[in-house]
C-alpha positions as CSV (number, residue, x, y, z in Angstrom):
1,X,0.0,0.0,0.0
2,X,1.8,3.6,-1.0
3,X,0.9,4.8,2.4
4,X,2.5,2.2,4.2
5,X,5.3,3.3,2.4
6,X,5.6,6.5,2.8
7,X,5.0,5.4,6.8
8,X,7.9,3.8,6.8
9,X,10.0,6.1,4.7
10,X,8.8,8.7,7.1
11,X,10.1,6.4,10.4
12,X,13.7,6.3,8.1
13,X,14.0,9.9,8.0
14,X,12.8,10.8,11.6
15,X,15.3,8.3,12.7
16,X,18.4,9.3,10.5
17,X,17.7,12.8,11.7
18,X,17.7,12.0,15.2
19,X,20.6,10.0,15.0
20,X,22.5,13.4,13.6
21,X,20.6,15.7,16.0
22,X,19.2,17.3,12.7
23,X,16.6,20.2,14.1
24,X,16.2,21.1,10.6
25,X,15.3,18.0,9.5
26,X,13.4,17.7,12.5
27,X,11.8,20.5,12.0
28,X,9.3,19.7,9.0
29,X,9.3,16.2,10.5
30,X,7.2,17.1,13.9
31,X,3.9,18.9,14.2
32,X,4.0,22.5,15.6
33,X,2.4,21.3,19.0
34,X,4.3,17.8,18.8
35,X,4.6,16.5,22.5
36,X,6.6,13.3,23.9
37,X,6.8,11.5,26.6
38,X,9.9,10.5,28.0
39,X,10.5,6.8,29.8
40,X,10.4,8.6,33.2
41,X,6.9,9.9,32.6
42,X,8.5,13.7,31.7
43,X,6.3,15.5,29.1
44,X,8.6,17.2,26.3
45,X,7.2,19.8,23.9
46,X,8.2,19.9,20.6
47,X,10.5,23.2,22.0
48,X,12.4,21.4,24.6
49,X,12.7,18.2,22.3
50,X,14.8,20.1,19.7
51,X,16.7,22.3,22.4
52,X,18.3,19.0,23.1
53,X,20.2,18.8,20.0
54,X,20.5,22.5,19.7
55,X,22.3,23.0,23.2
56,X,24.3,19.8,22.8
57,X,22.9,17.8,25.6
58,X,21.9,15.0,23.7
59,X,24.0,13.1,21.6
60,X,23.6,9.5,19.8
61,X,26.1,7.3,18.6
62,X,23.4,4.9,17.8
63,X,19.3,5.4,16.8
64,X,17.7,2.8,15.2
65,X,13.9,2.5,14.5
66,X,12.6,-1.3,13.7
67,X,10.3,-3.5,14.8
68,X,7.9,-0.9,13.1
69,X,3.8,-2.4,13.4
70,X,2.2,0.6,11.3
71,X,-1.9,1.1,12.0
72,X,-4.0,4.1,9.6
73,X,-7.1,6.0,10.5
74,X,-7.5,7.5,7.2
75,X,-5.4,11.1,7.7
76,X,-3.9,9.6,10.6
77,X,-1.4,6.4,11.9
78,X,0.1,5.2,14.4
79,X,3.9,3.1,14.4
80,X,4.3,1.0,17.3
81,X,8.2,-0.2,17.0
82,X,11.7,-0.7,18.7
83,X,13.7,2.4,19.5
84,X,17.5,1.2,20.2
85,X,20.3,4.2,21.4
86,X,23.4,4.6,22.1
87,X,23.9,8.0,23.7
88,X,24.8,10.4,26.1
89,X,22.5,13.2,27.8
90,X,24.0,15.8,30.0
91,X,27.3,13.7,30.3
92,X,25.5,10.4,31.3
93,X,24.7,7.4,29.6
94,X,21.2,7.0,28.4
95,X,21.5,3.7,26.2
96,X,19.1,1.7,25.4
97,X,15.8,-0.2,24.0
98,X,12.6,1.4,24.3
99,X,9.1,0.3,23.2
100,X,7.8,3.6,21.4
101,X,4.5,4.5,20.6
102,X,4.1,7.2,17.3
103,X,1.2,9.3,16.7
104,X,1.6,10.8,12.8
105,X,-0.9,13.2,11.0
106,X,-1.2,13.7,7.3
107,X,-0.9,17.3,7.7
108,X,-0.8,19.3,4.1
109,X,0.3,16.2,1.9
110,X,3.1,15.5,4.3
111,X,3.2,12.5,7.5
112,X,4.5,14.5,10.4
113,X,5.0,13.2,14.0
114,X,2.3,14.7,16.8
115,X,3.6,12.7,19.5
116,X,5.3,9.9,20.9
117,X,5.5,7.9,24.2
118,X,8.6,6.0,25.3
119,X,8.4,2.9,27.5
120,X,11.9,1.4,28.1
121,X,12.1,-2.7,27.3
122,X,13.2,-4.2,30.1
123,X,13.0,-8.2,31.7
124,X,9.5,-9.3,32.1
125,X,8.5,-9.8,35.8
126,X,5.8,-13.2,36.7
127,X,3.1,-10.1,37.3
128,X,3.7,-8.9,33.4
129,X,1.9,-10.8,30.5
């Protein structure tokens, strides 16, 4: 299906441009009120998620995006996939796997990402299913 495509395409490019702390990239990739939530529970406008990259908090070695279960609701979608890092935020280590939850929009022709929610993979406990 050509949207599935260009779902995928899309995950490519946020992920290369994350990898390279692109904030232009970035930019037309992400809604103007895109929000994240982080693996601790902190909420991240789309302001403070670029500021990472532009103050040089955040910086990856690694970011790949896989895993990727794409679902459409005519003008939107969501990808459910495997976020994998290696990097460093404000001089620690912040490497990782993380279940991540994307929210995209077909906003004027165009996928862009409206949100996200990170979930870190971690060993399964006898209460989790």
């Amino acid at each position: 299906m050509q949207g599935d495509r260009e779902l995928v395409e899309f995950g490519g490019r946020w992920a290369r441009a994350e990898l390279r702390g692109d904030i232009e990239a970035l930019d037309t990739l992400l809604t103007g009120d895109f929000a994240a939530v982080g693996p601790l529970g902190t909420v991240l406008d789309r302001g403070r998620w670029l500021a990472r990259y532009s103050s040089g908090a955040l910086v990856h070695d690694l970011f790949t995006w896989e895993d990727v279960e794409l679902r459409r609701y005519g003008g939107a979608a969501v990808a459910l996939g495997v976020q994998r890092q290696q990097s460093v935020y404000e001089g620690r280590d912040v490497e990782g796997a993380f279940r991540v939850s994307q929210f995209l929009t077909a906003a004027h022709g165009a996928w862009r990402l409206a949100a996200l929610h990170l979930t870190p993979i971690g060993e399964r406990t006898a209460l989790m299913v």
